[in-house]
C-alpha positions as CSV (number, residue, x, y, z in Angstrom):
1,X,287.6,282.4,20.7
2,X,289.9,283.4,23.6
3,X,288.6,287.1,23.7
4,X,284.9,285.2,23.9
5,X,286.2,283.1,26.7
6,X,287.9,285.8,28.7
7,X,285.0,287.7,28.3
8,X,282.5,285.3,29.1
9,X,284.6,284.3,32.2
10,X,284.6,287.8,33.4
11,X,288.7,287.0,33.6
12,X,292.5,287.9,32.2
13,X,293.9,290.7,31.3
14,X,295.3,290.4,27.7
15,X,298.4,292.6,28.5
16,X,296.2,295.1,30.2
17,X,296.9,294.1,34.1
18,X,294.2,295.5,36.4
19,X,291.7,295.9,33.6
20,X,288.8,293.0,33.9
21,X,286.8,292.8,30.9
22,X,284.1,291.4,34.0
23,X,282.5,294.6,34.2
24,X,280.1,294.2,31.2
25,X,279.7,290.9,33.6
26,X,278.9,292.7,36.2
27,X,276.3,295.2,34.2
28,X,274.7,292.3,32.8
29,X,274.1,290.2,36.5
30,X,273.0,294.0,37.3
31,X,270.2,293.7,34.3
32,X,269.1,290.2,35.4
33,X,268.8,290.9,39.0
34,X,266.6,293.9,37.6
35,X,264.4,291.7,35.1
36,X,263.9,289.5,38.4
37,X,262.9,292.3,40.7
38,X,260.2,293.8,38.0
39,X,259.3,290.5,37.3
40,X,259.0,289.6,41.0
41,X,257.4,293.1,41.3
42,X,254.8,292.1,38.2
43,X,253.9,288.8,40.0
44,X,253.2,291.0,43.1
45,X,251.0,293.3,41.2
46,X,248.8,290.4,39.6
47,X,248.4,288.7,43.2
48,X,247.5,292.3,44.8
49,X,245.3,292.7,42.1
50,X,243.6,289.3,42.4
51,X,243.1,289.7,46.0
52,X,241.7,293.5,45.9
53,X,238.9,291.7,43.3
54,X,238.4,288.8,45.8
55,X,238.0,290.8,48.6
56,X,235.6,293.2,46.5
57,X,233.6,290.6,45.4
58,X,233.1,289.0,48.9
59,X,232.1,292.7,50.4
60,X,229.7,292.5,47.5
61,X,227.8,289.6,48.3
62,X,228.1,290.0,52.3
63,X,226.1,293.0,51.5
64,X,223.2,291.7,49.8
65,X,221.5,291.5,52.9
66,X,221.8,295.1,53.4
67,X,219.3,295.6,50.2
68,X,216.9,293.5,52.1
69,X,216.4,296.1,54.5
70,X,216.5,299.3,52.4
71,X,213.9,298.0,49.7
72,X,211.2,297.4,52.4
73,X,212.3,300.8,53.5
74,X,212.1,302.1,50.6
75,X,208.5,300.0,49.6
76,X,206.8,300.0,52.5
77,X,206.5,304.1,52.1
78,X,204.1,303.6,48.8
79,X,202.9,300.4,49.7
80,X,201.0,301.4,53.0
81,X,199.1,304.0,50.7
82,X,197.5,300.7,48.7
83,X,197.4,298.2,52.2
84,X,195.3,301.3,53.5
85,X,193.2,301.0,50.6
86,X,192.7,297.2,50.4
87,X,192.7,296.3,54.1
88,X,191.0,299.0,55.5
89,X,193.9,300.1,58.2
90,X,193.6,302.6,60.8
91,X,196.6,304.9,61.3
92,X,197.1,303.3,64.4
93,X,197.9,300.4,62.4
94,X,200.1,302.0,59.8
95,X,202.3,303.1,62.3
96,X,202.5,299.8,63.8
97,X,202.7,298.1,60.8
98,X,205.9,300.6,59.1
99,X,207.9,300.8,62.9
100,X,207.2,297.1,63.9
101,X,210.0,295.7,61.7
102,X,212.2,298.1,63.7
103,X,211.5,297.1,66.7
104,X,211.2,293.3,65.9
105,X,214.5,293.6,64.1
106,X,216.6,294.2,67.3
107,X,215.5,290.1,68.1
108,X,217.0,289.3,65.4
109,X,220.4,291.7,66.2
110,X,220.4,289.9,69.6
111,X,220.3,286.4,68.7
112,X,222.8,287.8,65.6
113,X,225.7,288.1,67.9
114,X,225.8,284.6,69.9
115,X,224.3,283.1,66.4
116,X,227.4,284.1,64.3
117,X,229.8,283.3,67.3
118,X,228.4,279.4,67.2
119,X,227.5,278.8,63.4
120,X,230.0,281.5,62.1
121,X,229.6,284.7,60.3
122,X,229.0,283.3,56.7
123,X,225.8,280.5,57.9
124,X,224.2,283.8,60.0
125,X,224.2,285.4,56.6
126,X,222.1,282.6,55.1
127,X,219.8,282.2,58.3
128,X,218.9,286.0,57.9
129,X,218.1,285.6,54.2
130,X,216.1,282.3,54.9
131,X,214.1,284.0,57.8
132,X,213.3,287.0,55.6
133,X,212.4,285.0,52.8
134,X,209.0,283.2,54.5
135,X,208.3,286.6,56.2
136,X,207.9,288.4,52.6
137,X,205.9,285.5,51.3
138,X,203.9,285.6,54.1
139,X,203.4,289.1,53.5
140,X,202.4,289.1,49.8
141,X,200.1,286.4,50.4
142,X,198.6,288.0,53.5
143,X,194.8,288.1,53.2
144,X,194.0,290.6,57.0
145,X,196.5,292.9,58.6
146,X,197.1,290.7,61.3
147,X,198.7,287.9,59.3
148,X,200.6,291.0,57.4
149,X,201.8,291.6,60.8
150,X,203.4,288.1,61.7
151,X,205.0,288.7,57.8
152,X,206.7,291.9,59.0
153,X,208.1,290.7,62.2
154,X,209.8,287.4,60.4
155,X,211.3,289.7,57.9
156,X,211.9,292.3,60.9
157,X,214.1,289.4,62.8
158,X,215.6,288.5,59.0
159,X,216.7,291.6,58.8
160,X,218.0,292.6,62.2
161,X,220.4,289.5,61.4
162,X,221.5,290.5,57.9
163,X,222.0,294.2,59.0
164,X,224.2,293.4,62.1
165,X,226.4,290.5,60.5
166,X,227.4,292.1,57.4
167,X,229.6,294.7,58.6
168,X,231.1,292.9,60.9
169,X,231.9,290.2,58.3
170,X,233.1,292.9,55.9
171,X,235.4,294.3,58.4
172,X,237.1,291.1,59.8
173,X,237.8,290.1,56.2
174,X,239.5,293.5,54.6
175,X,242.8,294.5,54.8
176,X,243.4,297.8,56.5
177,X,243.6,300.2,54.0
178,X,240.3,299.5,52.2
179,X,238.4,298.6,55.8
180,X,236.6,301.6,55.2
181,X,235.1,301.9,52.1
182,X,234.6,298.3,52.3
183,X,232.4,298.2,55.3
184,X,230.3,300.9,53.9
185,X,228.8,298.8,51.4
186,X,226.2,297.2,53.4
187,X,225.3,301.2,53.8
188,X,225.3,301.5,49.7
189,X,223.3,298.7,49.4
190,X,220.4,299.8,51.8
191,X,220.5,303.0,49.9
192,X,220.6,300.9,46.6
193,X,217.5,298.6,48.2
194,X,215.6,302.4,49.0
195,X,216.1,303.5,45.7
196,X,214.8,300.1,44.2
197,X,211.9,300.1,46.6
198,X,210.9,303.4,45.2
199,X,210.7,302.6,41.9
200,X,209.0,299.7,42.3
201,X,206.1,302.0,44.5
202,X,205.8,304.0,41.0
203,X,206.0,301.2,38.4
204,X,203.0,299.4,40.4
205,X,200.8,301.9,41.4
206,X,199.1,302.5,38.2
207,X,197.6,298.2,38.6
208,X,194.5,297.6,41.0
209,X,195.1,298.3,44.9
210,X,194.7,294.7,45.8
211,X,197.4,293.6,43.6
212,X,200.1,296.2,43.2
213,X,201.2,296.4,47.1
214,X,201.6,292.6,47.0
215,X,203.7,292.6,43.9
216,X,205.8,295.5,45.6
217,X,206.7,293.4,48.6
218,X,207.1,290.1,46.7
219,X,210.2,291.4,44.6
220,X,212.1,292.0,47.7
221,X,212.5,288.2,47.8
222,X,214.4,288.6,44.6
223,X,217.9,289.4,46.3
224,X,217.9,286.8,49.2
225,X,217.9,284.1,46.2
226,X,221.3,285.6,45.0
227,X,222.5,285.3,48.6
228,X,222.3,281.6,48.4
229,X,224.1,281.7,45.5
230,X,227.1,284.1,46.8
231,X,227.5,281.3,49.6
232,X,228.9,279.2,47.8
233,X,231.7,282.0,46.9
234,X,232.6,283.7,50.1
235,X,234.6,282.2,53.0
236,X,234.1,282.4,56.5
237,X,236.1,285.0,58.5
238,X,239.5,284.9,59.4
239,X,239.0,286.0,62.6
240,X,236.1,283.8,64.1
241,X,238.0,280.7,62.4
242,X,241.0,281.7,64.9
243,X,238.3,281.8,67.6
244,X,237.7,278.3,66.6
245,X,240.9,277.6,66.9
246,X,241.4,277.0,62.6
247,X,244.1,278.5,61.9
248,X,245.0,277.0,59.2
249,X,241.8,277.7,57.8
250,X,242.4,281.5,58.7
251,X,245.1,281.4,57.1
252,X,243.9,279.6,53.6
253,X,241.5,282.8,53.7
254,X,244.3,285.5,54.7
255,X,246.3,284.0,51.7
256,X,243.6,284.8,49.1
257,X,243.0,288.2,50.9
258,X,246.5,290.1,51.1
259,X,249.2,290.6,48.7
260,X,251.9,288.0,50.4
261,X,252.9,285.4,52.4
262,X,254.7,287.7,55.5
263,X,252.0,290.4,55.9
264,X,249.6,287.2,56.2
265,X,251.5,285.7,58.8
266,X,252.1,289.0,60.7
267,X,248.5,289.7,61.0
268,X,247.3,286.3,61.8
269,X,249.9,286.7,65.2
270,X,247.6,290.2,65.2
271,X,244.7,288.2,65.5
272,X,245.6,284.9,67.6
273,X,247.0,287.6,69.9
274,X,243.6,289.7,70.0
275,X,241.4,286.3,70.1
276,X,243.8,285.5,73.5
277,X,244.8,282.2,71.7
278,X,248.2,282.5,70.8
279,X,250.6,279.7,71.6
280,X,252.5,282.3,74.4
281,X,249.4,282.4,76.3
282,X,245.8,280.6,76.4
283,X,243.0,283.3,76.9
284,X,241.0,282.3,79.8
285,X,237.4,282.6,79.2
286,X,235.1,284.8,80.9
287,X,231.2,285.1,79.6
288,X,230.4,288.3,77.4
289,X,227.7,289.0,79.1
290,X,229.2,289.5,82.0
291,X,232.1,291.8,80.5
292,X,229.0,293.7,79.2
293,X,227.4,293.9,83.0
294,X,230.9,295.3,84.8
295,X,233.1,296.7,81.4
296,X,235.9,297.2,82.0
297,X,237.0,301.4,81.6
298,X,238.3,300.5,78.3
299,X,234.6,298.7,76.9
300,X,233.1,301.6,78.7
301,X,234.2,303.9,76.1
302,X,233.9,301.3,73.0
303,X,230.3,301.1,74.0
304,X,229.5,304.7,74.7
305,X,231.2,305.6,71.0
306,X,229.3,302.4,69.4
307,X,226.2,302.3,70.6
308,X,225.9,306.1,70.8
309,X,226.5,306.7,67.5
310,X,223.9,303.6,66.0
311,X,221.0,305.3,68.2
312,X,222.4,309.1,66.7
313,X,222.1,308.0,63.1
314,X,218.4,307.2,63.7
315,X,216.8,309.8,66.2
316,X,217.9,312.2,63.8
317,X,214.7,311.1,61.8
318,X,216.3,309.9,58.5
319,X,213.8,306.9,58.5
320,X,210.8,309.4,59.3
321,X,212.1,311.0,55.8
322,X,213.0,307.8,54.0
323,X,209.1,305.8,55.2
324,X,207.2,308.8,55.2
325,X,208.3,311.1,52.9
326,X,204.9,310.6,50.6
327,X,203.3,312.6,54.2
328,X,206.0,315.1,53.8
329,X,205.3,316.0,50.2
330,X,201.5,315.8,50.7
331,X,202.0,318.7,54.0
332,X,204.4,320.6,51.4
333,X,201.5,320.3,48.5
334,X,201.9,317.6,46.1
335,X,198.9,315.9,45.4
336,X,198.3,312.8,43.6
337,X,199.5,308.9,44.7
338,X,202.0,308.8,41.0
339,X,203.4,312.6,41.9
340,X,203.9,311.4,45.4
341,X,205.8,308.5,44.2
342,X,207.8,310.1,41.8
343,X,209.3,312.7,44.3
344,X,210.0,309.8,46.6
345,X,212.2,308.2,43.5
346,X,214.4,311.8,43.5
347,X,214.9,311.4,47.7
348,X,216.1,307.8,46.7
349,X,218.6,308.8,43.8
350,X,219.7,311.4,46.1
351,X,220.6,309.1,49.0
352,X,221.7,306.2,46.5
353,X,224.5,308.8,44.5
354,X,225.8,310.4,47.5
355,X,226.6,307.1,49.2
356,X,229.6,307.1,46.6
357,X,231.1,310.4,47.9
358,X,231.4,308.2,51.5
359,X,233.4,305.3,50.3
360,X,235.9,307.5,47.9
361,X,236.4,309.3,50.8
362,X,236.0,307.2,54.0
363,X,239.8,306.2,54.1
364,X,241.5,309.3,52.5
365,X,240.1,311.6,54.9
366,X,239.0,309.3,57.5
367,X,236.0,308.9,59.3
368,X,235.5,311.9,61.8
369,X,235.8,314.6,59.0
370,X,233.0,312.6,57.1
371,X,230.7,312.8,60.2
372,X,231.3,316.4,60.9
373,X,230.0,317.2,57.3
374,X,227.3,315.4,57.9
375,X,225.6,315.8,61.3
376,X,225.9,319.6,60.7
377,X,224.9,319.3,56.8
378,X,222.1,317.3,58.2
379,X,221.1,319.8,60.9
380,X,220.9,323.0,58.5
381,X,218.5,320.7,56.2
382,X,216.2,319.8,58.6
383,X,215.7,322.9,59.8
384,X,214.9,324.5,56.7
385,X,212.8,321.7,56.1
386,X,210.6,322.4,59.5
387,X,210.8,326.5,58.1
388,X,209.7,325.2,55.3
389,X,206.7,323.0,55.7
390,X,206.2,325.7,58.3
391,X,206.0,328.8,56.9
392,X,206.1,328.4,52.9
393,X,203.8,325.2,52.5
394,X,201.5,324.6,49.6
395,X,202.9,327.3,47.0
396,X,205.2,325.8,43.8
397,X,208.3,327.5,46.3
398,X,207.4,325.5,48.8
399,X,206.8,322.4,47.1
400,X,210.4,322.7,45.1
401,X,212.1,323.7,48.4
402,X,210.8,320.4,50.6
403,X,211.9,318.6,47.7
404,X,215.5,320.3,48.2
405,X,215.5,320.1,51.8
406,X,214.7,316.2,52.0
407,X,216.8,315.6,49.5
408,X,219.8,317.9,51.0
409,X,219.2,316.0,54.4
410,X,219.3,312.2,53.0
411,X,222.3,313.3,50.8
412,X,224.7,314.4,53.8
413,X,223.2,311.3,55.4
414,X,224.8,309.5,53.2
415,X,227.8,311.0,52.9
416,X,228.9,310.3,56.2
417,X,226.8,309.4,59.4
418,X,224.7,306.6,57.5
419,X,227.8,304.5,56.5
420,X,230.2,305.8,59.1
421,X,228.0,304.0,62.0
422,X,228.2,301.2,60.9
423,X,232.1,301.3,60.0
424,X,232.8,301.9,63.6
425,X,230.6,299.7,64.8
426,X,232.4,296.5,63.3
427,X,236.0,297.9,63.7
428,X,235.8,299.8,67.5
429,X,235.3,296.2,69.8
430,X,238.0,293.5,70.5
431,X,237.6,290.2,69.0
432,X,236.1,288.2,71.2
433,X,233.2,290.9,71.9
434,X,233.0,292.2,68.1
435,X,230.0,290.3,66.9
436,X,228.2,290.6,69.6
437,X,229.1,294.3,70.8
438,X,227.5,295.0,66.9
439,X,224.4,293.4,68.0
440,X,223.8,295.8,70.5
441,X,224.5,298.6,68.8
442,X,222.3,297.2,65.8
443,X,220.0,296.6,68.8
444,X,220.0,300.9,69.9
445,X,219.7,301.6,66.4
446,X,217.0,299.5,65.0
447,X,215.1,300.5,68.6
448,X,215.4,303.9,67.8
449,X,214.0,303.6,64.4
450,X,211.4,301.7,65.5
451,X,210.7,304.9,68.1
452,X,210.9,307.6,65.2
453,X,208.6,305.7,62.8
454,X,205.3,304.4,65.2
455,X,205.4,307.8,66.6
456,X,206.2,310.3,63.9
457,X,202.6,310.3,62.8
458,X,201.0,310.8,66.0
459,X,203.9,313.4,66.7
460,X,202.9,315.5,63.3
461,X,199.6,315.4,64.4
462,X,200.1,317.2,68.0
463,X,202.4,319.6,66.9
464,X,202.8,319.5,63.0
465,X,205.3,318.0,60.4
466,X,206.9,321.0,60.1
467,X,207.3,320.9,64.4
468,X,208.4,317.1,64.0
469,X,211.7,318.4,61.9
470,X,212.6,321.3,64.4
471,X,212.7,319.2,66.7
472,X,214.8,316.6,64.6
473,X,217.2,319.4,64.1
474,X,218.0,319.9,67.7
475,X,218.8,316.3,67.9
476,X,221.2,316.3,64.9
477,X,222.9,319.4,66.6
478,X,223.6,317.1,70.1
479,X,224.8,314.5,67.3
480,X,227.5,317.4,66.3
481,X,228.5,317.6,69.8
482,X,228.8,313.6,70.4
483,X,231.0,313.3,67.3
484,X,233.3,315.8,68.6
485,X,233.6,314.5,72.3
486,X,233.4,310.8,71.7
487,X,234.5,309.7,68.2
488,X,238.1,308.5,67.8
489,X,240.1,308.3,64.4
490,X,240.2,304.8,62.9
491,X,241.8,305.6,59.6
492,X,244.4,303.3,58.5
493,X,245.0,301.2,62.0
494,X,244.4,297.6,61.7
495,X,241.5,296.3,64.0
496,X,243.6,295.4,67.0
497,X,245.7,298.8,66.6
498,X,241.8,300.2,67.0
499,X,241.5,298.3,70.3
500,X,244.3,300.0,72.0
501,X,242.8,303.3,70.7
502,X,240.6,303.0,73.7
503,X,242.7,301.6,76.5
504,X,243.3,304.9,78.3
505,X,241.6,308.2,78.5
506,X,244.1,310.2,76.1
507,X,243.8,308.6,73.2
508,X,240.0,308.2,73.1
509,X,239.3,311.4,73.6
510,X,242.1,313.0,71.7
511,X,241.7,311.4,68.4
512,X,244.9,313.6,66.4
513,X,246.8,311.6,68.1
514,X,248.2,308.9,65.8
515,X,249.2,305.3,66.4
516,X,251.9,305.7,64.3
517,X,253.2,309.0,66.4
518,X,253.2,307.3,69.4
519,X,255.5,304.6,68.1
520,X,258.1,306.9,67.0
521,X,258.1,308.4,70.2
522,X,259.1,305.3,71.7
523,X,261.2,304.2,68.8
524,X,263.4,307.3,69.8
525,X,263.0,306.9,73.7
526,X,264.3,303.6,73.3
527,X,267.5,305.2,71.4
528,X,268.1,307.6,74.3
């Protein structure tokens, strides 16, 4: 009993002085503190493993919208062969018809900014899939191509909201080191809604032409009904919730979105700092518009990187490939409305699967080496494509190498410059101009879709498809050029490390230089 006792007391010396028997003590408060730590360690895991899922599932449903836009992409290219047929369009009218929801989109970008700043980021969401919603009815019920037309541009202004609110949304609400791959799902989920629009063209093109075109537009209601379901799953955004000065609501949200209770903390300081409402100093406001009129040097350069590389991603003609790529097989020698249609579905799978390369690799390697790839990727193709339609059309070589080309050229599309605009889009603006900065961009790049598909017709006919794609190539090689003079880094800095990215000249235009770099050099200055 005593040898138990001494033991257990860790205390005494039974004839042996200086010899505790405590040490087993000591190895077994050792063990303990070790069962803690890898239970505390566990607990950690499961909570950064719920919030990963959470976060998932939120940039999930935030991108449903995005399929909105790529299945009437993706549709409209088959369905304007049947509205031709039934309605008795001129190609006047086709052009206006496929490039007007382009053009009417950027409304809907516009109002998207101030929208989402007064109702929030989630409601705008809902609003886009409501106003699209009565525009594709419209549409599938429309009896002349005028009341088709008043279809197109609801759904246009639907869209233009849905397309300019998700990423932003996506971005405010991931954690830095999944911002990335995060905010390119909006991008996977047009490609998804491309892919989905054209099987659709092929599985109802074999029913009557005054049918099957309706029934092709009417399913892309189908996903704006799930969005009214995610509502009720999502939250709002962290960030514009600190605009509204809900903090405490921010933080509810931060909670379930990062693995613990300090890194939540730190960055909501990030933010209250960034939105100019933290409790050291009240931000005093000034109108965005006007910040927008007279930028300051820092905006300048924010603008000239965001909106430049929205308008980039589209003059580069990947829409004149994704709407009119039935044209481009008929020039190459493919005959036939079902053979048409089934080459299209091969152009979609291309551009869906690649889309997966982007977001494995979007915040390993970052975003500039993606873009690289892909503007000059993207240049090769479309040139060979213009050679090809050119020189080797209407032969079984020519037929198999348009197929390759267009399929080469929406492929490194997706690998980089389709999602990577849009990434840098929502993360490249401060706070208090992010939603709206988006809208402009959103605004420069549904514009200059809207350009490239009501004129690419006209343009084929004046100098010839395979002249349109030259001259598409050239453009993509200035795109080359852009990324290399005016594209920062972004990789793995928060949003407001982002922001200071672009407050002088150096660190714009020399992106190696990292964040992290910098702060050693001062940590050791400050040593000295």
């Amino acid at each position: 009993m005593g040898l138990v006792g001494v033991q257990e007391n860790g205390a005494g010396d039974l004839g042996f002085p200086g010899v505790s028997l405590g040490a087993k003590n000591k190895y077994k408060r050792m063990d303990s503190e070790l069962n803690e730590d890898l239970d505390d360690h566990h607990h950690q895991g499961d909570a950064s493993s719920s919030a990963r899922k959470y976060v998932y599932a939120c940039a999930v449903f935030a991108s449903l919208n995005s399929v909105l836009l790529g299945y009437d992409v993706g549709v409209m290219s088959g369905a304007i062969i049947f509205i031709q047929e039934d309605l008795k369009i001129t190609e006047v009218q086709e052009e206006v018809l496929v490039g007007i929801l382009s053009i009417l989109s950027l409304l809907g970008s516009l109002a998207g900014g101030k929208t989402s700043d007064a109702i929030g980021r989630k409601w705008t969401m809902a609003l886009a899939a409501l106003v699209f919603q009565i525009g594709a009815a419209i549409m599938t019920l429309a009896p002349t191509f005028q009341v088709l037309l008043i279809g197109r541009i609801l759904a246009g202004v639907g869209i233009g909201l849905g397309v300019m609110i998700a990423p932003v949304y996506i971005a405010e609400i991931s954690p830095t080191i999944s911002r990335g791959s995060l905010t390119s799902f909006p991008e996977i989920f047009i490609n998804l809604g491309i892919l989905l629009g054209y099987v659709s063209n092929f599985a109802f093109s074999g029913l009557p032409a005054h049918t099957n075109w309706r029934l092709m537009l009417a399913v892309g209601i189908l996903p704006s009904i799930f969005i009214g379901f995610a509502l009720f799953i999502i939250p709002e955004s962290p960030r514009w919730l600190v605009l509204k000065n809900r903090v405490d609501d921010a933080r509810s949200v931060l909670l379930k979105t990062m693995d613990n209770e300090k890194e939540v903390e730190e960055r909501l300081a990030e933010i209250q700092l960034a939105a100019g409402i933290s409790s050291a100093e009240k931000y005093e406001e000034k109108a965005v518009w006007r910040e927008f009129l007279n930028p300051s040097p820092a905006l300048k350069r924010m603008l000239i990187t965001g909106f430049g590389i929205q308008c980039f991603q589209q003059i580069t003609g990947i829409d004149a490939t994704v709407y009119y790529s039935p044209e481009i097989f008929k020039e190459a020698g493919i005959h036939g409305n079902s053979k048409l249609l089934a080459a299209t579905v091969a152009v979609g799978l291309a551009k869906t699967g690649f889309i997966v390369v982007a977001i494995v690799l979007i915040d390993k390697l970052g975003r500039k080496p993606l873009l690289y790839l892909s503007t000059i990727g993207m240049t090769v193709c479309l040139f060979c494509l213009g050679f090809t339609l050119t020189f080797l059309g209407n032969g079984t070589v020519g037929v198999g190498l348009a197929i390759f080309w267009v399929c080469g050229n929406v492929a490194f599309f997706s690998v980089g410059i389709g999602p990577v605009c849009w990434v840098l889009t929502s993360e490249i603006f401060p706070l208090k101009l992010r939603a709206q900065a988006a809208a402009l961009g959103a605004v420069g790049n549904r514009v200059s879709s809207g350009i490239v598909a009501m004129s690419f017709l006209s343009v084929s006919r004046a100098i010839t498809v395979g002249g349109t794609f030259f001259i598409f190539s050239f453009i993509s090689s200035l795109s080359v050029a852009f990324v290399y003079k005016f594209v920062p880094e972004t990789k793995g800095k928060s949003l407001e490390q982002i922001e200071s990215l672009f407050q002088n000249d150096i660190g714009w235009r020399e992106p190696e230089v990292e964040l992290g770099d910098v702060e050693q050099l001062v940590d050791k200055n400050e040593q000295k």
